[in-house]
N, C-alpha and C positions, 0 to 999 in steps of 0.2 A: 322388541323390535325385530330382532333374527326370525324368530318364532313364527312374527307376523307375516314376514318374508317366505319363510318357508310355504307356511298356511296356503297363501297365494300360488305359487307353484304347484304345489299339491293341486288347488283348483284348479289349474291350468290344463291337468287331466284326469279332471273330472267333466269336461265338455269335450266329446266325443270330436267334435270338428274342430277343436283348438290343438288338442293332443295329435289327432295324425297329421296335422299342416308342420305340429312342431316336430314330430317323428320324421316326417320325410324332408325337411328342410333340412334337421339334422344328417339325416341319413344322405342326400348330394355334397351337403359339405363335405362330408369322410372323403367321397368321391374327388370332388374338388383338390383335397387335399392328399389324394394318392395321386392325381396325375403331377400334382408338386414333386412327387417323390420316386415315379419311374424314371430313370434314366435316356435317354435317346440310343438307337444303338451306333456304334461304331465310336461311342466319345467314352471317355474316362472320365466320367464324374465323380468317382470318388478321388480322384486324383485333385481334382479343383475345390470340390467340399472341403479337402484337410488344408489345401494351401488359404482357404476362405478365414479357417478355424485356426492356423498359427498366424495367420495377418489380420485380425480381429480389429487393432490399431488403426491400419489404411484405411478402414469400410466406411469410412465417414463422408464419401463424394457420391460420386456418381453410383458410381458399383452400388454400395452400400444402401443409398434411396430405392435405385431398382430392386435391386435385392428384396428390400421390404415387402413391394409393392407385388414381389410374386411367390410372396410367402416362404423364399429359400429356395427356390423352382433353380432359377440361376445357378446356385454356387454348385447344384449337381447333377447342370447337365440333362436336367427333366423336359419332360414332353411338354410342360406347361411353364416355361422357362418364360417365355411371353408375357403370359398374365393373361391377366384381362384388359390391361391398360388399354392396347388397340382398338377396344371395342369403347371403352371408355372415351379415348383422343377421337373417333369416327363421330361421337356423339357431341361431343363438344364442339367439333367442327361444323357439324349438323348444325348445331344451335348457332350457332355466330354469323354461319354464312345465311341463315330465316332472317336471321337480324339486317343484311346488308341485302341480298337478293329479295325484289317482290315478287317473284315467283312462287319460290320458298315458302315466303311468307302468308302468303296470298293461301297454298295449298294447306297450310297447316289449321287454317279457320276452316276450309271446306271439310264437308262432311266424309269422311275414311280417306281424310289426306295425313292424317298422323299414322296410319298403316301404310303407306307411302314411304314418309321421313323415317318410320323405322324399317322399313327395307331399306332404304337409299341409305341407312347407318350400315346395315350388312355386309352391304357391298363394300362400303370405302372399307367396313376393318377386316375384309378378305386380303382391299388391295395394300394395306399396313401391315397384314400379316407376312403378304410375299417379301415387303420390299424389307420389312425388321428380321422376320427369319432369313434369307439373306444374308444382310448385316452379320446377323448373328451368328449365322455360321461360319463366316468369313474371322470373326471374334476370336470363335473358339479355334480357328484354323493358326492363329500366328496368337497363345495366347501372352507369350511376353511383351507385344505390343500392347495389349488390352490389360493386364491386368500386372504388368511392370516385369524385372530384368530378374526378378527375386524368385519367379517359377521357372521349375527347371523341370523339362521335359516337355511329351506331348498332350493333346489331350485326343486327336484323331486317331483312331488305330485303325481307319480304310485306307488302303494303297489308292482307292480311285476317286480324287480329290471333286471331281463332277460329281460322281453318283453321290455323295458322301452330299454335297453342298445343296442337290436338289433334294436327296431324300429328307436332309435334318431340316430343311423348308419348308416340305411339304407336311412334315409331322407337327411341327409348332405352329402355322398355321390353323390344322387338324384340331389340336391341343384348347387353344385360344377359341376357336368356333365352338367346342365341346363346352368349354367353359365359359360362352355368351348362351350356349342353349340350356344349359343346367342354369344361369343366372335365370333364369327368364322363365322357369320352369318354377324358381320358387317364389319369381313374384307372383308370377298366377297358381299356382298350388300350395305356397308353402308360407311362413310369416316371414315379414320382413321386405326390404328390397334384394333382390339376388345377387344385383352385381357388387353391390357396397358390401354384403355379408360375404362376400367371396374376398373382397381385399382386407374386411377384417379378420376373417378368420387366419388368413397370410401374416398379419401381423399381430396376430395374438400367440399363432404360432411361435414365435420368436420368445414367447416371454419366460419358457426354461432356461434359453441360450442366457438373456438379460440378469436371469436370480442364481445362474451360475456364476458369469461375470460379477454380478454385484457381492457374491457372497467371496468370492476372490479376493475382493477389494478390504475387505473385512478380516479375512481370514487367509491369508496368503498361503503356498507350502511352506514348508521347511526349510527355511536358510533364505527367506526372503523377508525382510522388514516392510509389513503395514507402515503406509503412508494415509489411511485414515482412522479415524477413534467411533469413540461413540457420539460425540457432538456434530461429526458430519453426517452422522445414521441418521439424527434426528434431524438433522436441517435436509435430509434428503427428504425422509419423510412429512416434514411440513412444508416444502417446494411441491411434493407430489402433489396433496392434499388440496393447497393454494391452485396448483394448475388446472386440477379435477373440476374442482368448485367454479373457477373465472368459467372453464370452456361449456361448462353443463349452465352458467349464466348469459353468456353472451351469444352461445348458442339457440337455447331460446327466448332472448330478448328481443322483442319488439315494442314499436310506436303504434299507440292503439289512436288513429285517426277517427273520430266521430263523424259518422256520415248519417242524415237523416231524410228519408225516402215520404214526399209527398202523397198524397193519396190521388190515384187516377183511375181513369174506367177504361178498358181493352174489349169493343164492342157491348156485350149487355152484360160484362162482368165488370166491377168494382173491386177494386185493389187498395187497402186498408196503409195507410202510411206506416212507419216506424223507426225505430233506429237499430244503426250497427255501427260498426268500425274495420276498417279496413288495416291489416297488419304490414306494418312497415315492416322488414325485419333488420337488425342494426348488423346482422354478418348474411347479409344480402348474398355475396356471390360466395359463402362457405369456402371451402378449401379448394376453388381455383387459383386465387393469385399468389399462394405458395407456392404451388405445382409448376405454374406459369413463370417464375422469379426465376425458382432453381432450376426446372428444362433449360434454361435461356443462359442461365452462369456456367454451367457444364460445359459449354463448349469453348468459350476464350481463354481459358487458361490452356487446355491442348491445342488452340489454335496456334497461341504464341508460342507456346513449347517448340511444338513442329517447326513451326519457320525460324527461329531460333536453332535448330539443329541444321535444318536445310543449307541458311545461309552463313553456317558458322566456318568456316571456307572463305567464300566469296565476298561476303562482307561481313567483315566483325564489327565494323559497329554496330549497324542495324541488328545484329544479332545479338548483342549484349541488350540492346535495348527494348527487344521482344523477351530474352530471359529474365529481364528485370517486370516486365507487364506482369510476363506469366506468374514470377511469385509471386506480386503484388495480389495476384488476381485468386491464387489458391484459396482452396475452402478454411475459412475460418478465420483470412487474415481481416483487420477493419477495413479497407477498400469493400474486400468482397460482402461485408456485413451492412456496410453503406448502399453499394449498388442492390443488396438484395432488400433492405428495406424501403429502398425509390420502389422499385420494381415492385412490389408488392402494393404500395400505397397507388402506383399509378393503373396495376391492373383489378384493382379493386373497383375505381372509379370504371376501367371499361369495363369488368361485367356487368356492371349496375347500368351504362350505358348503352350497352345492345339489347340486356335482358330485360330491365326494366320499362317499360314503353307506356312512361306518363299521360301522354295524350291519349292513346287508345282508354285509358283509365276514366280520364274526364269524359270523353265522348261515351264510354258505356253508361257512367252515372247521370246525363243529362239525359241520354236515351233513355232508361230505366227510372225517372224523374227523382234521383238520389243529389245531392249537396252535403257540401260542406259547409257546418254551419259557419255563418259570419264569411265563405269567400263566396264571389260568383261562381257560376256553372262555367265551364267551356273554358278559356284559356287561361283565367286567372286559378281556374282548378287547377290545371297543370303544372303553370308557375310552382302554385303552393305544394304539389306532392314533389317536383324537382326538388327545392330547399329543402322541405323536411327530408328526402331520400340523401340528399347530400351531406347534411350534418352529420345523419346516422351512421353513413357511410363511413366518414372520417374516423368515428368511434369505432366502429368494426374494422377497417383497416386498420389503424394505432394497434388495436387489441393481436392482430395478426400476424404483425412487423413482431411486435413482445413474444407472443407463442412459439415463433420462427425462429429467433433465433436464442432461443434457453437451449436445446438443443448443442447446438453449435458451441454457444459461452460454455458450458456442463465438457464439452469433447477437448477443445482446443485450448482454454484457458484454464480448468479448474483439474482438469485429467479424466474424468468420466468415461470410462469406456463408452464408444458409441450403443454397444445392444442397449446398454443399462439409461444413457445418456435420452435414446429416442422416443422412450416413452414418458418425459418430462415436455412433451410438445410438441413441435413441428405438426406435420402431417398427419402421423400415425394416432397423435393423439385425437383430435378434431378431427379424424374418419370414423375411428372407434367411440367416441362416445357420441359424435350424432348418429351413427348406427345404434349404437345400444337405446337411444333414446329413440326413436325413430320404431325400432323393433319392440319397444316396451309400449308404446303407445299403442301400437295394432294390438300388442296382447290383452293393456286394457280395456281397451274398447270390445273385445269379445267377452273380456270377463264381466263386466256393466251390462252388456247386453242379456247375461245371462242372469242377471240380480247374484254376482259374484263380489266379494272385495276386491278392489284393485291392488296396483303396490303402492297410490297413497290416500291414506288418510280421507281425502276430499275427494276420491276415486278419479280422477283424472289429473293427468300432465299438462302445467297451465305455463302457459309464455309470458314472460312478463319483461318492462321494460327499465 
């Protein structure tokens, strides 16, 4: 099996045009992954890297998710401290408001109106970049407010608190455009998607940090008592296994809808009937209603904190009663596990409901003289791919409520370091493995083309439901 693995790789450059897409895609990652690792000037990142590295424990909120998401860019003060998310949230934004504005929408059927919507993406994550760089400099300006009472010291070493705020703006900005133009450099040059292989490479990054931790966990120093054996080893390892398997299943599961195409004539040509099927997919809107859940929990717990400090003075009761939301509300208590699995199951439903657009669906199969067999054409089609999309839906969100919060149970309840903890699920897990599937398919598809073996067996990656 290894052997055969190998074999395939090996082939992989033995085609002159598979090899240099995969050489230089490698080769911007590296990139990608240096601007994670220069510093901004005027900050002391290695100051916040070490306080990152003895509060290992805390990383499990806010901090902790970003963190992931910019590959460690954050904890040192780097030029790409951003990410790429901006450019990520401009697009998604993009997409939601095509779905509510007919202008939008209207422009993205016209002919070079999606060269448009991605300029009109450009723009908004210039204007995300100002207004989070910003933020963020102001972060790193007062970092005991941001990252608690327990860091001692500065992180700014400019006397000129303006120059200092516009410059580390202007650079993270700089940083995040650098790193939407190399995303995008390797979808049209290189294998893969750009910007997805840029947040996995951020979070595969992490996985020395996680086999340190976990081997801690196992192997303590000197004068500190293991609190785990070898039967949590293996139950970690058959938790991994279980995780790997469901998300590489339901990731490409779909409903294969049978559609059968009448035969019609288009002037003096004749068009031959046939059949297909149309791919429902059961995790429809992938990894936004995580994303969407936890952005959204972030903020009530400091909301309450804060006015709880404010009013703790003026009125103590109301302030006892926002101290009590706020821990109520903390990552990983069940309140918060509750709210985060509504939240997930109801923004499952709206991506499915802006992005999916059943009627348009029915109306091109009746244009195109395609059915479904056994429904009408035109509105009872639509009916019927509503239900089936809804069902599916349910199934794909259930499965993402479970993935979301193993994570969380593994940090909060069983002890799990988070490094070691986050790649049992959440997010990081369901980015990396539909990237790694996502990237393995473009690679098959060149190797088939060339009468190469693929990595399976039946030479191609099949969805099934």
């Amino acid at each position: 099996m290894f052997k055969s693995i190998f074999d395939t790789f090996a082939n992989c450059f033995k085609i002159p045009e598979l090899k240099s897409r995969i050489l230089f895609t490698v080769l911007l990652l590296a990139v990608c992954r240096l601007i994670a690792l220069i510093p901004i000037p005027g900050l002391d990142g290695a100051a916040l890297a070490l306080f990152f590295e003895q509060n290992a424990q805390q990383s499990g909120g806010l901090l902790g998710m970003y963190s992931l998401f910019t590959g460690g860019a954050m904890e040192r003060c780097a030029i790409g401290s951003l990410g790429i998310m901006p450019y990520i949230s401009a697009t998604i934004i993009i997409q939601l408001m095509s779905a509510v504005i007919p202008q939008l929408s209207k422009l993205i059927r016209e002919e070079g109106g999606r060269i448009k919507i991605i300029q009109y993406g450009r723009y908004l994550t210039v204007l995300l970049c100002l207004g989070q760089g910003f933020v963020m400099s102001l972060g790193w300006e007062n970092p005991q407010k941001v990252f608690g009472e327990n860091f001692v010291g500065n992180l700014v070493l400019v006397e000129n608190l303006w120059w200092y705020r516009i410059q580390t703006t202007l650079i993270l900005t700089t940083g995040t455009i650098l790193l939407m133009w190399l995303g995008e450099q390797i979808s049209e040059r290189g294998i893969g998607n750009g910007a997805s292989l840029i947040i996995t490479i951020g979070i595969v990054s992490r996985v020395p940090q996680a086999m340190t931790a976990l081997w801690l966990m196992f192997f303590p120093p000197r004068g500190v008592q293991a609190n785990y054996n070898l039967f949590h080893a293996i139950a970690l390892v058959l938790l991994l296994v279980a995780v790997v398997a469901a998300v590489i299943a339901v990731v490409q599961a779909q409903r294969k809808v049978p559609v059968q195409y009448a035969q019609r004539a288009v002037g003096r040509k004749v068009y031959a009937g046939g059949t297909s099927f149309l791919p429902l997919r059961v995790n429809y809107s992938g990894v936004m209603p995580i994303i969407f859940a936890q952005a959204i929990l972030m903020f009530p717990e400091k909301i309450f904190f804060t006015l709880a400090q404010v009013t703790e003075k003026s009125l103590a009761g109301f302030s006892k009663v926002c101290q009590a939301v706020a821990v109520a509300l903390q990552h990983g208590s069940p309140l918060y596990i509750s709210l985060e699995a509504l939240m997930i199951l109801f923004f499952a439903y709206f991506w499915v409901a802006t992005q999916f657009n059943e009627v348009q669906i029915a109306d091109d199969l009746k244009k195109y003289g395609g059915y479904i067999p056994g429904v009408r054409p035109g509105q009872a089609t639509s009916d019927f791919l509503h239900r089936a999309m809804s069902r599916i839906t349910l199934a794909g969100a259930v499965f993402l409520v479970v993935i979301a919060i193993i994570p969380t149970l593994l940090f909060k309840w069983v002890g799990v370091p988070f490094e070691v903890g986050q790649f049992f699920g959440g997010t990081s897990m369901l980015i990396t493995v539909g990237v790694m599937l996502d990237t393995t398919r473009q690679m098959e598809s060149h190797l088939l083309m060339r009468h190469y073996d693929g990595f399976l067996k039946k030479g191609r990656i099949k969805g099934r439901f």
